[in-house]
Backbone as a ProteinNet text record, in pm:
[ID]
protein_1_A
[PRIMARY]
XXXXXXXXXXXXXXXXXXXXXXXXXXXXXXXXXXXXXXXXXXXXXXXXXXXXXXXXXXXXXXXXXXXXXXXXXXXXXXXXXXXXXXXXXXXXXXXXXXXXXXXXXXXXXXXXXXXXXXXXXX
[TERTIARY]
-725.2	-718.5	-754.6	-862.9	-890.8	-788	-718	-594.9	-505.8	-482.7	-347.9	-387.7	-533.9	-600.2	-514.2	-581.7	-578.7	-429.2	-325.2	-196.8	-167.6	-202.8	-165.7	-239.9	-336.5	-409.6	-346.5	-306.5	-200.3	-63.2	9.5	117.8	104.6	-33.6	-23.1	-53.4	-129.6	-179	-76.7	36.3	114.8	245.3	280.8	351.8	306.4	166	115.6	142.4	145.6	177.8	50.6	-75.7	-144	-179.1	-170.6	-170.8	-326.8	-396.5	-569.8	-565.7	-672	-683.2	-798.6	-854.5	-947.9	-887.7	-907	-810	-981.6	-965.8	-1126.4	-1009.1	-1147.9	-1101.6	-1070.2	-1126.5	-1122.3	-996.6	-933	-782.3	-682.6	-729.5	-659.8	-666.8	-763.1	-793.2	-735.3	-685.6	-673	-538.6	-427.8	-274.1	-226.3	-366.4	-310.3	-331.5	-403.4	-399.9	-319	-249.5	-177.1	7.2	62.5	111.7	121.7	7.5	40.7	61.1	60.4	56.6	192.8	278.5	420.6	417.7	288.5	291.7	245	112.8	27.7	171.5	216.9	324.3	408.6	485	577.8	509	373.2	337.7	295.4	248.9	214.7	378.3	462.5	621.1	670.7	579.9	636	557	415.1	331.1	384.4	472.8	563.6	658.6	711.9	812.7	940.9	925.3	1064.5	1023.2	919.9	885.6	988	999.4	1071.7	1214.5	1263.9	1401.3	1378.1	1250.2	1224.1	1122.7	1202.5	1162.8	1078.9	1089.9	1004.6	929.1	875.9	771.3	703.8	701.5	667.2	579.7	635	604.6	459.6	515.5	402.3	266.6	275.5	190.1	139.3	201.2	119.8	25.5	85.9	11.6	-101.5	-90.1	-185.1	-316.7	-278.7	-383.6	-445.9	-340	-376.6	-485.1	-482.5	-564.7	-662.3	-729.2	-832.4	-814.5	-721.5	-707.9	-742.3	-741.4	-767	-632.6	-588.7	-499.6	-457.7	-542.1	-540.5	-462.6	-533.8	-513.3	-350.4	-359.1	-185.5	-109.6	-111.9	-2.5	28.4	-81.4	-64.2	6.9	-47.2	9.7	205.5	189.2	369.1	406.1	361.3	401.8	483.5	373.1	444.5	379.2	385.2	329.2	243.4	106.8	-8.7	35.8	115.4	147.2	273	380.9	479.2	369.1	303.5	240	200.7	117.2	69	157	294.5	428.1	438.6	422.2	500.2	405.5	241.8	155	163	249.2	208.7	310.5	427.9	558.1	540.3	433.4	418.5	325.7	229.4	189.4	239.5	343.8	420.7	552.8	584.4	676.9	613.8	497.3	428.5	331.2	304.4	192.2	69.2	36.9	-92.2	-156.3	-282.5	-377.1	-422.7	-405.6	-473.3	-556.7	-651.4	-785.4	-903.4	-810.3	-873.2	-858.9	-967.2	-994.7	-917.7	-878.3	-814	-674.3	-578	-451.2	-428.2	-590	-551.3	-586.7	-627.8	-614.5	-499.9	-431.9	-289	-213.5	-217.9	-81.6	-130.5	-247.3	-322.7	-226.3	-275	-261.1	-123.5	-27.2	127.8	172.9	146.2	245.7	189.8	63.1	30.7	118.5	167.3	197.5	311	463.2	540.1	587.9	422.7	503.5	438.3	427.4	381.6	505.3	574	672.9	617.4	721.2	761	711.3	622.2	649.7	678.2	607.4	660.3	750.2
-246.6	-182.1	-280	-334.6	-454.2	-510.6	-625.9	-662.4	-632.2	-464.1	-402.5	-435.3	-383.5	-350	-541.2	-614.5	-744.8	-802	-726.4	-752.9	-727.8	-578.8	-479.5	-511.7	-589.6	-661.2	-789.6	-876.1	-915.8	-905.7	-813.6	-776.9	-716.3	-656.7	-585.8	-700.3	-806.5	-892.3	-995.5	-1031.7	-1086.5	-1051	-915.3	-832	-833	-845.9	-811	-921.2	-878.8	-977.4	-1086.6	-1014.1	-1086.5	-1203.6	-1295.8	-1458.3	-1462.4	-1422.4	-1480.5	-1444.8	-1543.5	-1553.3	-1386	-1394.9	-1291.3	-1134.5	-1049.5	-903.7	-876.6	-713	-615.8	-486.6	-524.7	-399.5	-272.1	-211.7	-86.6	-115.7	-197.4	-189.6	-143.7	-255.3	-210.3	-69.6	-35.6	92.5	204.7	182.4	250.2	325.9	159.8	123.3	137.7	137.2	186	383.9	411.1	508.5	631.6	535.1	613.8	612.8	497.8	457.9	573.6	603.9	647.9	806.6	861.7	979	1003.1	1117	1089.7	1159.3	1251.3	1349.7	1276.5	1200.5	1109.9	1023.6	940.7	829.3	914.3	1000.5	1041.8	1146.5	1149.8	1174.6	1094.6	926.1	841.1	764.4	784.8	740.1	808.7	978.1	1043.1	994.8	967.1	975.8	945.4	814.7	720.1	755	930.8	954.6	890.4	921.6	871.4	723.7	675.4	538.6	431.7	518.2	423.4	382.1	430.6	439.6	344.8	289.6	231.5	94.4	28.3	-98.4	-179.1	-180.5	-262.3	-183.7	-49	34	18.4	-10.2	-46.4	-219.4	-263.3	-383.8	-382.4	-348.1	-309.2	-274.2	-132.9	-75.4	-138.6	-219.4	-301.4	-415.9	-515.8	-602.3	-527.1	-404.7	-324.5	-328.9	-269.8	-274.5	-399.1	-512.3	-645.7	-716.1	-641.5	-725.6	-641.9	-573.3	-460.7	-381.5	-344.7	-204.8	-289.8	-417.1	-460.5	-494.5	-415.7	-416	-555.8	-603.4	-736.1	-823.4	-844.2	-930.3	-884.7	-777.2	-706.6	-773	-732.9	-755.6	-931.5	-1049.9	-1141.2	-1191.5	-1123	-1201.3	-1167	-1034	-956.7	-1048.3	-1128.3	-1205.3	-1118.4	-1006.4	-905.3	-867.1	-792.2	-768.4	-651.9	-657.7	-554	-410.7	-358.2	-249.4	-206.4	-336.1	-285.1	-214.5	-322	-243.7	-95.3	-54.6	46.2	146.9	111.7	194.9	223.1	123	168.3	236.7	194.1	312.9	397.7	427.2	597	660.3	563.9	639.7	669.4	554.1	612.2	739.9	736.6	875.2	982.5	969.3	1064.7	1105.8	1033.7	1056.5	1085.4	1051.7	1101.8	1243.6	1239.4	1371.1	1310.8	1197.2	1161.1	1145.7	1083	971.6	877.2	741.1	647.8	581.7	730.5	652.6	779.9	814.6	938.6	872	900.8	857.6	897.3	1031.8	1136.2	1081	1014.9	1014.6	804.9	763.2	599.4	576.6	619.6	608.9	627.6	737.7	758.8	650.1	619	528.3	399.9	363	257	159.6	311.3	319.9	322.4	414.3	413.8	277.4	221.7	76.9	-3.6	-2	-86.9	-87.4	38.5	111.9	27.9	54.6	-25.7	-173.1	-213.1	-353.5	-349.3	-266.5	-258.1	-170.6	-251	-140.1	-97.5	11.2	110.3	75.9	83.7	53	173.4	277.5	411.3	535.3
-2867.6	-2738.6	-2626.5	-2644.9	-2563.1	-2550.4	-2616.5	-2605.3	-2539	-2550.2	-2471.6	-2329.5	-2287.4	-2177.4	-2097.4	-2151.8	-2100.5	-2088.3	-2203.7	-2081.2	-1960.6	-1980.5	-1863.7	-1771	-1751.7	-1645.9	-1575.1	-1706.6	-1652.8	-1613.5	-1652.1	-1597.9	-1443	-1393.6	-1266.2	-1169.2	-1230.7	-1152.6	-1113.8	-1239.7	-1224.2	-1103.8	-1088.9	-996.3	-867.9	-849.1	-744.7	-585.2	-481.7	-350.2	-388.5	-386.5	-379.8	-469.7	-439.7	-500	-561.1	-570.3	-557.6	-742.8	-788	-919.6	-981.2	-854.4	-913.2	-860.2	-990.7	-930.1	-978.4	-920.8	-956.6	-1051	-1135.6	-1251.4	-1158.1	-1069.6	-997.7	-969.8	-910.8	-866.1	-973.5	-1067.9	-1207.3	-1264.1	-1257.4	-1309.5	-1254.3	-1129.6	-1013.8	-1015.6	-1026.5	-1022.3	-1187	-1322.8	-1440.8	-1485.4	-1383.6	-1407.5	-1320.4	-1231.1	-1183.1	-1207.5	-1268.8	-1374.5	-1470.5	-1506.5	-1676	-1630.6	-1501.8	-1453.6	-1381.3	-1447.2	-1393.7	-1236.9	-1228.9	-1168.2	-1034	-1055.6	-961.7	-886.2	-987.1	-960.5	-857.6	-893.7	-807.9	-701	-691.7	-549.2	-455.2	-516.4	-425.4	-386.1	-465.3	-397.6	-281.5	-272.6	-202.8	-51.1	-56.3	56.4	119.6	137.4	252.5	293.5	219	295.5	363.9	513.5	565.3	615.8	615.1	581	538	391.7	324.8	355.4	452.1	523.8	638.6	708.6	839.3	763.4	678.7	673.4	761.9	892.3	988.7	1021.1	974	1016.4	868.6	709.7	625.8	638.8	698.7	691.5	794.1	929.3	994.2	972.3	885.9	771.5	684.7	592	528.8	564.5	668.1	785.4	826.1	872.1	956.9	872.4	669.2	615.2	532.7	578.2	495.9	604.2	756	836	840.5	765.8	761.3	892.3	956.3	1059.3	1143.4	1210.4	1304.3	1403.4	1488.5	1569.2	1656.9	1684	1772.3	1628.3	1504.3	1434.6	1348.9	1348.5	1299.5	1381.2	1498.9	1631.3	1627	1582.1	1571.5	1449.8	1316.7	1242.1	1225.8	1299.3	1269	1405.4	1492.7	1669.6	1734.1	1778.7	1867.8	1938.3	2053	2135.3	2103.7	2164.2	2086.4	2141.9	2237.9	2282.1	2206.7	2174	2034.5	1884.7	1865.8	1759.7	1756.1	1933.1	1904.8	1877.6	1933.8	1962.1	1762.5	1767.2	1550	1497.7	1543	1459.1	1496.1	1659.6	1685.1	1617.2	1558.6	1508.7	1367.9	1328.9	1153.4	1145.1	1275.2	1232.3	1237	1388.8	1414.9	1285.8	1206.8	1122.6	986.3	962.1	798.9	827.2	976.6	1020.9	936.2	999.7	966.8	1063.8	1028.4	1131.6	1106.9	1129.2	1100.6	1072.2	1166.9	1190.9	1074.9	985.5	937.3	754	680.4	563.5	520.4	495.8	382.1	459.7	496.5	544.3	486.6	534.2	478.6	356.8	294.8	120.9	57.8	78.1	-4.6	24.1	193.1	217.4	152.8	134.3	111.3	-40.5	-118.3	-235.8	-273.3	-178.5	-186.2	-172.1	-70.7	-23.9	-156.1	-206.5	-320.8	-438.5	-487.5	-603.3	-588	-440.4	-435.7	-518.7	-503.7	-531.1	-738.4	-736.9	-898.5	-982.8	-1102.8	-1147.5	-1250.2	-1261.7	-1363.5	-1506.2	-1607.1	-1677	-1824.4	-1780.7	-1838.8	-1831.4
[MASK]
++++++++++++++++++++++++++++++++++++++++++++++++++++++++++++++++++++++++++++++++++++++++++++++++++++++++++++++++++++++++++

């Protein structure tokens, strides 16, 4: 079992954007147990909704949570103007009926855009 465990650690780690040698078991644990859940899986595909149709509002989103929610530092690394940015977060909330700035709304998406780049394997 160990064994299995330590592919599948590497297989998520291997998939993953992130380059860094060190992954945290919690992630793993996180992205394998939601994986093995057909029900979980196809509700975090759903969180992003019509998202997934507005590519440059995805990308945005992910920047947004790769710079820890820091708006100044989003708007720089996407080289746009910080009032374009605010324009796309007000549209992702306005199009998922979320809030940004609200726990229970940034965990799912958190967790959704992650799942993205992790496939299928069941």
């Amino acid at each position: 079992m160990s064994a299995e465990e330590a592919i599948t650690a590497l297989d998520l780690a291997r998939c993953c954007e992130n380059k860094t040698k060190v992954h945290l078991y919690s992630d793993i644990a996180v992205y394998e147990g939601i994986r093995c859940s057909s029900s979980a899986l196809r509700y975090f595909e759903s969180v992003l909704g019509e998202l997934t149709h507005e590519k440059g509002l995805l990308k945005t989103l992910e920047c947004y949570f790769d710079k820890n929610q820091h708006r100044k530092a989003t708007a720089a690394a996407l080289e746009i103007h910080p009032n374009t940015l605010n324009y796309r977060l007000d549209r992702v909330e306005a199009l998922l009926g979320v809030r940004l700035d609200a726990p229970s709304s940034i965990v799912p998406l958190f967790v959704a855009l992650k799942m993205r780049h992790i496939p299928r394997l069941h």
